[in-house]
FITI-274656 format. One record per residue: residue number from 1; x, y, z of N, C-alpha, C in turn. Coordinates in Angstrom, 3 decimals, padded with zeros to 6 digits. Layout:
N
{num:NUM&nx:X&ny:Y&nz:Z&cax:X&cay:Y&caz:Z&cx:X&cy:Y&cz:Z}
...
***
This chain:
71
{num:1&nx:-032.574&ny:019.989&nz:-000.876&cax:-031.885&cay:018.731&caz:-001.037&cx:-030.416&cy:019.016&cz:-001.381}
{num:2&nx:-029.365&ny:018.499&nz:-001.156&cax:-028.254&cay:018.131&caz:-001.195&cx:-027.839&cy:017.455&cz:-001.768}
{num:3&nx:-026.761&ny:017.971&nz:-002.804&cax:-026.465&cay:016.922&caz:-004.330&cx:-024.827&cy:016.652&cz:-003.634}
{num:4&nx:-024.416&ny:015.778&nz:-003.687&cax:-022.818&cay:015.477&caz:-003.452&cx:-022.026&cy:015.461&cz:-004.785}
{num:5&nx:-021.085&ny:016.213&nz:-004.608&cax:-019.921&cay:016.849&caz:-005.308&cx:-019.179&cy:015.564&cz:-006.349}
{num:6&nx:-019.058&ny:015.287&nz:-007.238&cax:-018.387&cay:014.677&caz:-007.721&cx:-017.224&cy:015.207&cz:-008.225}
{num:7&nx:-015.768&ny:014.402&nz:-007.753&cax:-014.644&cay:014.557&caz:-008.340&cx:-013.900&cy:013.854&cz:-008.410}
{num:8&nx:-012.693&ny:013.759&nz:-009.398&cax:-011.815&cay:013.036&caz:-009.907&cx:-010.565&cy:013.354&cz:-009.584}
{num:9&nx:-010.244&ny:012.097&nz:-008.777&cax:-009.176&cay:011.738&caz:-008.099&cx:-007.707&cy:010.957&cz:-008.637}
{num:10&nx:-007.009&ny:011.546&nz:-008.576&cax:-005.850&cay:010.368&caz:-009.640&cx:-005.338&cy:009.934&cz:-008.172}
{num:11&nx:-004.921&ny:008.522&nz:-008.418&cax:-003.952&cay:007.588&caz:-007.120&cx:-002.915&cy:006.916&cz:-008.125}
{num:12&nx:-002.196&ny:006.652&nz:-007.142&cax:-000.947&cay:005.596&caz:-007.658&cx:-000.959&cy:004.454&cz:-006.510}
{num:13&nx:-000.719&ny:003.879&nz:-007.040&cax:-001.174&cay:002.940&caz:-005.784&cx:001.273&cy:002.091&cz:-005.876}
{num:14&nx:001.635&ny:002.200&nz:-004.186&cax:002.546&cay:001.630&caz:-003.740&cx:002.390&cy:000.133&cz:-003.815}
{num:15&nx:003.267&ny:-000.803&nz:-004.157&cax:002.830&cay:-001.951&caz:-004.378&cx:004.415&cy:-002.606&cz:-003.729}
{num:16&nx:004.588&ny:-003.624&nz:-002.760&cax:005.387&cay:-004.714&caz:-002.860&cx:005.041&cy:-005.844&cz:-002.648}
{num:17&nx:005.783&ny:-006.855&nz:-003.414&cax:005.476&cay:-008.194&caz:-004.042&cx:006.720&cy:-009.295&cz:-003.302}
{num:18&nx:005.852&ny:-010.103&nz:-002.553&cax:006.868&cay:-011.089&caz:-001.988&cx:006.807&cy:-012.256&cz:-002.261}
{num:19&nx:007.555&ny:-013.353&nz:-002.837&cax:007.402&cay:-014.461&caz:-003.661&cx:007.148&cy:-015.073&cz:-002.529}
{num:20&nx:006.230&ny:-016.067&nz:-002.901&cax:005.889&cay:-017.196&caz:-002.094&cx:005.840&cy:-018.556&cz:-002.391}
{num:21&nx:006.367&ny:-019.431&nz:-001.359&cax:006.732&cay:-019.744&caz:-000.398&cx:007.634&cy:-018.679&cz:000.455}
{num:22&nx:007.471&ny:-018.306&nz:001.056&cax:008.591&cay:-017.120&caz:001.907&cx:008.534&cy:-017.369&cz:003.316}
{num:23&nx:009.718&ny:-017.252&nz:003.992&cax:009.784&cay:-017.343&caz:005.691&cx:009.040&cy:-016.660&cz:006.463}
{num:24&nx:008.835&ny:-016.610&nz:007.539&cax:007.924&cay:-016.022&caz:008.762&cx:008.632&cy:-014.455&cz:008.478}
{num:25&nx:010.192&ny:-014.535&nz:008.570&cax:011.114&cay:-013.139&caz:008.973&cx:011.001&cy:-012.326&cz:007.725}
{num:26&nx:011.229&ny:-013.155&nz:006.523&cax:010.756&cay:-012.259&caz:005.095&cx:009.424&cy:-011.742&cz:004.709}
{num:27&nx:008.183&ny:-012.326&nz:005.823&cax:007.439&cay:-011.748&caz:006.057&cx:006.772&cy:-010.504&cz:006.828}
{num:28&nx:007.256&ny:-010.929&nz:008.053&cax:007.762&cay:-009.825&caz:008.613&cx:008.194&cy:-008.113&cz:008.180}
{num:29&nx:009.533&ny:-008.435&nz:007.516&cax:010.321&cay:-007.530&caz:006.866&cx:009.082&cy:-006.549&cz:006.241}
{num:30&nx:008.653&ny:-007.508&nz:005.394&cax:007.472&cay:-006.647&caz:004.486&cx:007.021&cy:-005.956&cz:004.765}
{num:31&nx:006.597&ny:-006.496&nz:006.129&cax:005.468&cay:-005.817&caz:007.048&cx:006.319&cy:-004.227&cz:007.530}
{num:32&nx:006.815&ny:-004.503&nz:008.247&cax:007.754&cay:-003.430&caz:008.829&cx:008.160&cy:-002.845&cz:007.376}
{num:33&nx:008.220&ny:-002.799&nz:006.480&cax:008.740&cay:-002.002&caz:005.653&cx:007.548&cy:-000.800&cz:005.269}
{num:34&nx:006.200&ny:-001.514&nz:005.042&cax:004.527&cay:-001.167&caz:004.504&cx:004.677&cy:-000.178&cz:005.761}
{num:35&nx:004.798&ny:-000.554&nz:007.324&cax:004.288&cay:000.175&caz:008.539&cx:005.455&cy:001.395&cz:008.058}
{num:36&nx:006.487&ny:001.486&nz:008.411&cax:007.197&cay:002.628&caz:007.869&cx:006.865&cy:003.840&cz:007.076}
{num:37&nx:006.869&ny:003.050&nz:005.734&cax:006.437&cay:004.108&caz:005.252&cx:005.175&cy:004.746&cz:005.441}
{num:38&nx:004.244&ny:004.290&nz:006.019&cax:002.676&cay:004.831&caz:006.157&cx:002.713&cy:005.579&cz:007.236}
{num:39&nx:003.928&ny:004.824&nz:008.239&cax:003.951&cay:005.702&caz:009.126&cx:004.638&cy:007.642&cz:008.795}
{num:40&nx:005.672&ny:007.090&nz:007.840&cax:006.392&cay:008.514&caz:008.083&cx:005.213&cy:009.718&cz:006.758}
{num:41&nx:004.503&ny:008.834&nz:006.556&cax:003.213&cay:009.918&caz:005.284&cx:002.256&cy:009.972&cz:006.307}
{num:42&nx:001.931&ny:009.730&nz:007.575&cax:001.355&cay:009.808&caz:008.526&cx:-000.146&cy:009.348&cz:008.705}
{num:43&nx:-000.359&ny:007.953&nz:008.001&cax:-001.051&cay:007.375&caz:007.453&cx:-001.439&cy:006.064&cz:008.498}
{num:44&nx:-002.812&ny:005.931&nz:008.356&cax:-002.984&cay:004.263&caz:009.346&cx:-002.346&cy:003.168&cz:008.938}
{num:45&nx:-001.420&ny:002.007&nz:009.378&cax:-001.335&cay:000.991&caz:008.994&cx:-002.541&cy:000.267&cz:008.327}
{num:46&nx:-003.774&ny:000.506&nz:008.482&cax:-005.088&cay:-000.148&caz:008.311&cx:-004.974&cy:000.560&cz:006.769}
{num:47&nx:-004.333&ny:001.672&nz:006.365&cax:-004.528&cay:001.854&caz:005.169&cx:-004.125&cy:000.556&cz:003.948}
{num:48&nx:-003.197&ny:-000.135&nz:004.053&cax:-002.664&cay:-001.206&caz:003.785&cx:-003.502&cy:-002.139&cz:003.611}
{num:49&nx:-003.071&ny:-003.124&nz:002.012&cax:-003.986&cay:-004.209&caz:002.043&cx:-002.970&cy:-005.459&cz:001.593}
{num:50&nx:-003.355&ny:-006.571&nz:002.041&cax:-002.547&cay:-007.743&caz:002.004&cx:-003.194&cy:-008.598&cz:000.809}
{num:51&nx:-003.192&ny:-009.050&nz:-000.072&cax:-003.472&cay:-010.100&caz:-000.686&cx:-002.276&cy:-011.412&cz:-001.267}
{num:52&nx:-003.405&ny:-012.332&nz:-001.718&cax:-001.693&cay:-013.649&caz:-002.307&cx:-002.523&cy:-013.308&cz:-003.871}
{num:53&nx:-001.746&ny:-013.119&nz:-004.723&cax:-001.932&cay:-012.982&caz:-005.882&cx:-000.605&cy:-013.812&cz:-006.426}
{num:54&nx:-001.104&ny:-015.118&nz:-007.961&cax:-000.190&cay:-015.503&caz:-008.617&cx:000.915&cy:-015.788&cz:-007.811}
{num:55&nx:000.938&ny:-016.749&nz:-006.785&cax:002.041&cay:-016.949&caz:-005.806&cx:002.616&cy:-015.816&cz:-005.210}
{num:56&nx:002.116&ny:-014.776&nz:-005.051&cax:003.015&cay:-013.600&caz:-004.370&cx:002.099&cy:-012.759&cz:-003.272}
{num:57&nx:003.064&ny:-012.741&nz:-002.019&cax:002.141&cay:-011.601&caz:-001.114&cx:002.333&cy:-010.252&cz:-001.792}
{num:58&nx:001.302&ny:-009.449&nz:-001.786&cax:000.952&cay:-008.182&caz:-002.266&cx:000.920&cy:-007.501&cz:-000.986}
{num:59&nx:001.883&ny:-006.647&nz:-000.749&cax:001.062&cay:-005.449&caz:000.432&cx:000.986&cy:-004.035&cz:-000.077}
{num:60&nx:000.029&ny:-003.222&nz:-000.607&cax:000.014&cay:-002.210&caz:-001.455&cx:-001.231&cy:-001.448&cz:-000.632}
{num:61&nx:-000.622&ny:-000.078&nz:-000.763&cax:-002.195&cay:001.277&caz:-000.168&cx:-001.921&cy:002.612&cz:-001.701}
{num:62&nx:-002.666&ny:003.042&nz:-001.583&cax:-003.333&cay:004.020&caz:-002.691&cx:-002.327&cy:005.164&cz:-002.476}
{num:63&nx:-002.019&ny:006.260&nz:-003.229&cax:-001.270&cay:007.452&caz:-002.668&cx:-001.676&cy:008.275&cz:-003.892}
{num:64&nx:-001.653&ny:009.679&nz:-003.604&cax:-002.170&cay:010.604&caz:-004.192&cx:-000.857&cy:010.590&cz:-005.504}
{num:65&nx:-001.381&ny:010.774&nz:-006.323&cax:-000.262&cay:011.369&caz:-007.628&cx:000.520&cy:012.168&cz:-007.139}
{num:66&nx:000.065&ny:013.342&nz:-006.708&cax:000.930&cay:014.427&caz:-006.441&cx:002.153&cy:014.049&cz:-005.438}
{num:67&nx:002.216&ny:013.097&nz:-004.265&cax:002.910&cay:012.556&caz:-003.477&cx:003.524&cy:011.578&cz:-003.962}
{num:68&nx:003.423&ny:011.209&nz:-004.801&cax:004.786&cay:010.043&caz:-005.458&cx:005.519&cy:010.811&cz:-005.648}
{num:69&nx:006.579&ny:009.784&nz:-005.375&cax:008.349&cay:010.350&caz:-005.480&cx:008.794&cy:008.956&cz:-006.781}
{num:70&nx:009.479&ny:009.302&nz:-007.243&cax:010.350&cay:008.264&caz:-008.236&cx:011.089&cy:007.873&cz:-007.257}
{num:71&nx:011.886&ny:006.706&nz:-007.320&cax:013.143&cay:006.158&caz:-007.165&cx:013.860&cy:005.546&cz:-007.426}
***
């Protein structure tokens, strides 16, 4: 039998927050901003998740600790 490995993973999770009511194009933007970067970490757009939280679009994906950058 075959026991699966347990381990502990640290994430940071990328987060941007777009107030809402917001335009089609400030939506947009968002978007194209989320695809970017996932693209250049070479990552699926599908990694990405959209929610409306407290009046605000959320578009946020998970990223390893070690791969955060400050800015």
């Amino acid at each position: 039998m075959t026991t699966a490995t347990r381990r502990t993973v640290h994430l940071t999770r990328t987060e941007h927050a777009l107030p809402l009511p917001a335009s089609l194009l400030d939506v947009a933007d968002l978007l194209d901003t989320v695809r970017a970067e996932l693209n250049r970490a070479d990552r699926p757009v599908a990694d990405a998740e959209l929610r409306v939280v407290e009046g605000e679009l959320l578009a946020f994906y998970d990223v390893p600790r070690a791969a955060v950058v400050n800015r």
